[in-house]
C-alpha positions in Angstrom: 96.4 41.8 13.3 99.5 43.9 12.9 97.8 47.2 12.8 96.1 46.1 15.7 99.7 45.5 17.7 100.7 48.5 16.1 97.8 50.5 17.8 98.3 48.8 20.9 102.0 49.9 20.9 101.2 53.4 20.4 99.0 53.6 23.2 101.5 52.3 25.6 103.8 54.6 24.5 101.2 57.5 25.0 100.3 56.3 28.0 104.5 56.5 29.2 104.6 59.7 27.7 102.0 61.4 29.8 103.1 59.9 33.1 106.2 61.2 33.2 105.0 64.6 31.9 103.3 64.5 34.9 105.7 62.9 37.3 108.1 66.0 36.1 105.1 68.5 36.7 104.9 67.4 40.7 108.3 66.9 41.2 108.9 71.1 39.8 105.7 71.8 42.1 107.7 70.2 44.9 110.6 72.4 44.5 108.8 75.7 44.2 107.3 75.0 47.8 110.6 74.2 49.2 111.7 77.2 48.2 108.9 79.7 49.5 109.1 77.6 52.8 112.8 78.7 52.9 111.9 82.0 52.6 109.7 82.7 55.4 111.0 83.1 58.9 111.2 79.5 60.7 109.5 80.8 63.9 106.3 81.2 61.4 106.3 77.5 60.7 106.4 76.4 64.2 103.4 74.0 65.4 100.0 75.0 66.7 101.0 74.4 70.2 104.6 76.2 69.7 103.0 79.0 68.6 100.8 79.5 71.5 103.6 78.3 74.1 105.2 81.8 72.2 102.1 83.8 72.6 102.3 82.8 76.8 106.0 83.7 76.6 105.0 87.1 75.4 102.0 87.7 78.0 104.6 86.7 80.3 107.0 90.0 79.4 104.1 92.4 79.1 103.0 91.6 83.1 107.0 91.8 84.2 106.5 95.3 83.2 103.7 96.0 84.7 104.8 94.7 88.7 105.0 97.8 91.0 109.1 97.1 91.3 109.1 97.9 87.3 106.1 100.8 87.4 106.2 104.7 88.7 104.2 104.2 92.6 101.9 106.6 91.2 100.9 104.9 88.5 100.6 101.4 90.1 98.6 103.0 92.9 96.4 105.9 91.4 94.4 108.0 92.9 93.9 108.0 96.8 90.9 108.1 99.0 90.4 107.4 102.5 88.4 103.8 103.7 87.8 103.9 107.4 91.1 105.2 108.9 93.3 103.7 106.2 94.6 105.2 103.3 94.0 103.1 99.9 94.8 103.3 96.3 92.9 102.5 93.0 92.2 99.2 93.8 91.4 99.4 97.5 94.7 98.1 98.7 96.3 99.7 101.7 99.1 101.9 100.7 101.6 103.9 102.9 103.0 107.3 102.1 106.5 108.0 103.9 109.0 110.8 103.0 110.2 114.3 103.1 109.1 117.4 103.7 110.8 120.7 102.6 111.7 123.3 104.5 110.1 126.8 103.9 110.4 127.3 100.2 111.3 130.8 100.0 113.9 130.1 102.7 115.5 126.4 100.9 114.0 126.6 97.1 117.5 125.1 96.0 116.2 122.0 97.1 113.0 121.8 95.0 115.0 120.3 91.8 114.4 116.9 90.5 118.3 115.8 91.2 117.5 116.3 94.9 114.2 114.4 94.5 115.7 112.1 92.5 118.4 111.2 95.1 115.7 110.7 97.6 113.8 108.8 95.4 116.5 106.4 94.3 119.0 106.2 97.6 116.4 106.4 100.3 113.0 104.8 98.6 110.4 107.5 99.8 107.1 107.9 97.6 106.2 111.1 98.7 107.7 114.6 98.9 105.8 118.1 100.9 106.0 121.3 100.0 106.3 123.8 102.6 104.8 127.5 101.9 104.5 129.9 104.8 102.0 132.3 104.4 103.0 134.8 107.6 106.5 134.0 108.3 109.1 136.6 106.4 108.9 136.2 102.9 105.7 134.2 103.5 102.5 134.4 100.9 100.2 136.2 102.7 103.3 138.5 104.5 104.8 140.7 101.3 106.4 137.4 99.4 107.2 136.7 95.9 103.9 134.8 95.2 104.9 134.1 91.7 108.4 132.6 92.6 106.3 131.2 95.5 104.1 129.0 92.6 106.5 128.2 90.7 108.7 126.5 93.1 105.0 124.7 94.1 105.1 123.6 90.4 108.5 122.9 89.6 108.5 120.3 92.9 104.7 119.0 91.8 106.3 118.5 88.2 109.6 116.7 89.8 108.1 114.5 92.2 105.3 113.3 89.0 108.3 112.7 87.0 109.5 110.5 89.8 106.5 108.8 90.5 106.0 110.1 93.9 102.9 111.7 95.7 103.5 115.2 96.3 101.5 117.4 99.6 101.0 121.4 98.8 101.3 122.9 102.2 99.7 126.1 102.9 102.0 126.6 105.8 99.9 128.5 108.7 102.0 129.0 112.1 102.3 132.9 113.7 99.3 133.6 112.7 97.2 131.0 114.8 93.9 130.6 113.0 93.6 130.3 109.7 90.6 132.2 109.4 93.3 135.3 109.3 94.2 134.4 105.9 90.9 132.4 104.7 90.5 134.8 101.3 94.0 134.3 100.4 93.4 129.9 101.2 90.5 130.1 98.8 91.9 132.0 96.1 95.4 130.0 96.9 93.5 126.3 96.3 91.2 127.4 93.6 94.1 128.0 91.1 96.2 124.9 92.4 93.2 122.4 92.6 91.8 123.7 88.6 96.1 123.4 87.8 96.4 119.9 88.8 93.1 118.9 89.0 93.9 116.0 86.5 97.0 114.9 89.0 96.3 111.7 90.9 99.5 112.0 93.0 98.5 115.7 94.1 97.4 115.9 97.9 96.2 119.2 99.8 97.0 119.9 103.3 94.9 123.0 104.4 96.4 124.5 107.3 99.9 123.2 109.1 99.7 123.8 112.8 96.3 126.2 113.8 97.6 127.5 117.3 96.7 129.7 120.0 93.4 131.1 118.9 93.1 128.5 116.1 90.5 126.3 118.1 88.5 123.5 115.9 85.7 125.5 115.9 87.7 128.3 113.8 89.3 125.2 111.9 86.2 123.7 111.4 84.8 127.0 109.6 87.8 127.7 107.7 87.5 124.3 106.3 84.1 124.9 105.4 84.7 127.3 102.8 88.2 125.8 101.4 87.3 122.2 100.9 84.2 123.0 98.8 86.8 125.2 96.9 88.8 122.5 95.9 86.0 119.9 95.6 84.7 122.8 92.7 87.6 122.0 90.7 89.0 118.3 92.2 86.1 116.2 93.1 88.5 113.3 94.4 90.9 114.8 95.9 92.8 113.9 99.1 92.5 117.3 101.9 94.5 117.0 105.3 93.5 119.0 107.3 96.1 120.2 110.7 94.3 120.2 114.2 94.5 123.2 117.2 97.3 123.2 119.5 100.2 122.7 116.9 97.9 120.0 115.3 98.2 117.9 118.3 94.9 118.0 119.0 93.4 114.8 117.2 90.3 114.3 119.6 89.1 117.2 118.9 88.6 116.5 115.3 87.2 112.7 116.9 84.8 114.6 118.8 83.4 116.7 115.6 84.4 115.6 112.6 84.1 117.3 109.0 81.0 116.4 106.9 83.5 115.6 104.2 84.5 112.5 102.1 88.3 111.8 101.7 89.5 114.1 104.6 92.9 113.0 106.9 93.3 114.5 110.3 96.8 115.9 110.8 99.1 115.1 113.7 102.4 116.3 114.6 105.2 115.0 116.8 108.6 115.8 117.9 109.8 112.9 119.6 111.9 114.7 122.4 108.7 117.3 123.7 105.3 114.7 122.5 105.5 111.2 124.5 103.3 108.6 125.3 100.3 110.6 126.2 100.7 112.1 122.8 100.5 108.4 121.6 97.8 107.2 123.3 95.2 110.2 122.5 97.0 109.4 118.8 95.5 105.6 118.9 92.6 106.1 120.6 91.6 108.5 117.8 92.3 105.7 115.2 90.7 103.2 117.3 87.6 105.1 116.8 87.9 105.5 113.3 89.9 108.9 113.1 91.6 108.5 109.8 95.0 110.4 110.6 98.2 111.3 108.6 101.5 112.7 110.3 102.6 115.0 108.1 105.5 116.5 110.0 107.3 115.5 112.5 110.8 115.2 114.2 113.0 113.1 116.7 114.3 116.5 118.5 112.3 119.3 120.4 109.2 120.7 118.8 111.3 123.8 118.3 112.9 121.5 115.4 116.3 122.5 117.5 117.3 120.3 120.7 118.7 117.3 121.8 117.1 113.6 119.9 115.3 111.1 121.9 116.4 108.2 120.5 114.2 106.3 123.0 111.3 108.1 122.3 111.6 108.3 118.0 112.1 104.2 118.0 108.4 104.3 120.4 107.0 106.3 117.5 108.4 104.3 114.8 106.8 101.0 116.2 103.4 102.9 116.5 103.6 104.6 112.9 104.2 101.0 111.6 101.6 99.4 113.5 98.7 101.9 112.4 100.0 101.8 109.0 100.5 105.7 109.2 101.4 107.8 106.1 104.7 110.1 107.2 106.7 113.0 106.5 109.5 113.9 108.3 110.8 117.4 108.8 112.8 118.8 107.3 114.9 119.0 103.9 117.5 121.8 104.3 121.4 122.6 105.4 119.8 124.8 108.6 121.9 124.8 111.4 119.4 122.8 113.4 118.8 119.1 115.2 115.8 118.7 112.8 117.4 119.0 109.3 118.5 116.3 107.7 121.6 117.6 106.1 124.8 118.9 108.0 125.1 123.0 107.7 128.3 122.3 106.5 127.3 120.7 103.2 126.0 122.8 100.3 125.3 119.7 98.2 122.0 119.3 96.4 122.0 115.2 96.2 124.5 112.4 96.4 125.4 112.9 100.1 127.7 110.7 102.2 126.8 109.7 105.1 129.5 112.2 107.1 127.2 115.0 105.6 124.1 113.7 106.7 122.5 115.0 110.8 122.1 112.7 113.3 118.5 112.7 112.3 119.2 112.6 108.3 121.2 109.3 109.5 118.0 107.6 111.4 115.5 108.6 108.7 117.8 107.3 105.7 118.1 103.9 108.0 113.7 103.8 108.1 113.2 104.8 105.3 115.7 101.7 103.0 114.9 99.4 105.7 110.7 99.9 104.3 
């Protein structure tokens, strides 16, 4: 009987033994997870639902960055192409080009800089920039000019403007001599190296020939085009030609009347507001009533000598068309000339950052268009 007690007695105390062995062995187990839970970051411990509450905060700062106020225009609107008569981006959205063109470049190439296309940019909100090249006029291309010095001005305002996030138009800047079948050979060879140097640039735009005149009828434009378009479409499949119109490229309804048998062309018209009234106008909508697609890519509130009084009267008439139609615009012209139509006062010799006293009569009514867009 005793031995028996006995044997019970150990076994209890066994029994106690082992219990708290274990008790000991989870409480030690306890303590090493609090301490790897302290050492991890407390945002990884958060809920299922926190954690994907965080994920939506995240998706939420990736899209701020991607809104067109935060994003280059260029790259929120891509390439261009022409729908009916509007001009529309990558996702076949209406956009509107407005902006600047430059005066001749060998004449102004102080201007083509990215401060001074940065200033436009920033201070008066235009998306698109021209470049000006004469071809005839003194120190032109095709008239005994630097053509190297000529190209690289084209590049270094192409490279400024992409920088910037603005859509840049290489002018090939016909005017004394008329019809541009005079320097067709020079055109082709012209476009075929700028169209295979930018042909991956989405923001780069063509214009053809400025103002055919005089003997520059649409049949000559018409042939002329004919040969450089399918130059540029060689090397730029997409890209987006304007092409100017006879008579000073006021002649729209000529280019209604026999269109090109091209994809993504604009017809170009030109205005200055104190010489081209309301019959300009109304041939100007009639055109895009019938499906004309068109594109101002020059124009003035003075005399179409780019000299002259304004017509205030007559620019604010244009405005309200321009904005009705949805028109793409470029206003003439970025340089210190001593003229009505340039936008900065002969007296400055600043390259950006100008006060208002240094800006023209006209430099004043563009800058107040273009910030109130």
């Amino acid at each position: 009987m005793k031995k028996r007690l006995v044997c019970i007695l150990i076994a209890m105390l066994l029994m106690a033994l082992l219990c708290a062995v274990g008790c000991g062995k989870d409480n030690e187990s306890s303590e090493d997870n609090q301490s790897v839970i302290a050492e991890q970051d407390p945002e990884d411990n958060k809920p299922e639902d926190n954690n994907n509450d965080d994920s939506d905060d995240e998706d939420n700062s990736d899209n701020e960055g991607d809104t067109p106020e935060d994003g280059l225009f260029t790259e929120v609107h891509g390439a261009l192409h022409v729908d009916g008569v509007n001009l529309v981006d990558k996702n076949g959205e209406k956009v509107q080009l407005y902006g600047i063109s430059t005066h001749g470049l060998a004449w102004f190439p102080q201007y083509v800089n990215y401060d001074t296309f940065k200033y436009f940019h920033d201070e008066w909100g235009i998306n698109c920039m021209r470049l000006a090249m004469y071809t005839e006029e003194y120190g032109g291309y095709c008239s005994g000019g630097d053509r190297e010095s000529l190209k690289k001005l084209i590049n270094d305002g192409v490279d400024a403007a992409t920088k910037l996030g603005m859509y840049v138009v290489i002018d090939w800047h016909i005017l004394s001599e008329q019809d541009p079948m005079n320097h067709k050979d020079e055109a082709k060879s012209f476009f075929a190296e700028m169209s295979e140097k930018y042909k991956d640039y989405t923001n780069v735009i063509y214009e053809i020939c400025n103002e055919p005149n005089g003997g520059g009828s649409w049949d000559r434009v018409t042939s002329y085009a004919n040969e450089v378009i399918p130059v540029i479409r060689g090397n730029d499949p997409d890209a987006l030609i304007l092409v100017g119109t006879p008579c000073w490229s006021q002649e729209v309804d000529k280019a209604l009347a026999a269109p090109l048998g091209f994809d993504n062309i604009m017809y170009v018209l030109h205005f200055y507001a104190s010489t081209h009234g309301e019959w300009l106008r109304d041939r100007m909508q009639q055109c895009i009533d019938n499906g004309l697609p068109i594109f101002i890519s020059e124009f003035g509130l003075c005399e179409a000598s780019g000299d002259g009084a304004i017509n205030k009267n007559e620019s604010d008439e244009w405005k309200k068309i321009i904005e009705k139609n949805n028109l793409s615009f470029l206003c003439w012209n970025l340089s210190n000339k001593n003229e009505t139509s340039s936008l900065i006062k002969s007296s400055c010799n600043k390259l950006a950052d100008f006060t208002d006293d240094e800006l023209s009569e006209e430099g004043k009514y563009m800058k107040e268009w273009f910030t109130s867009k």
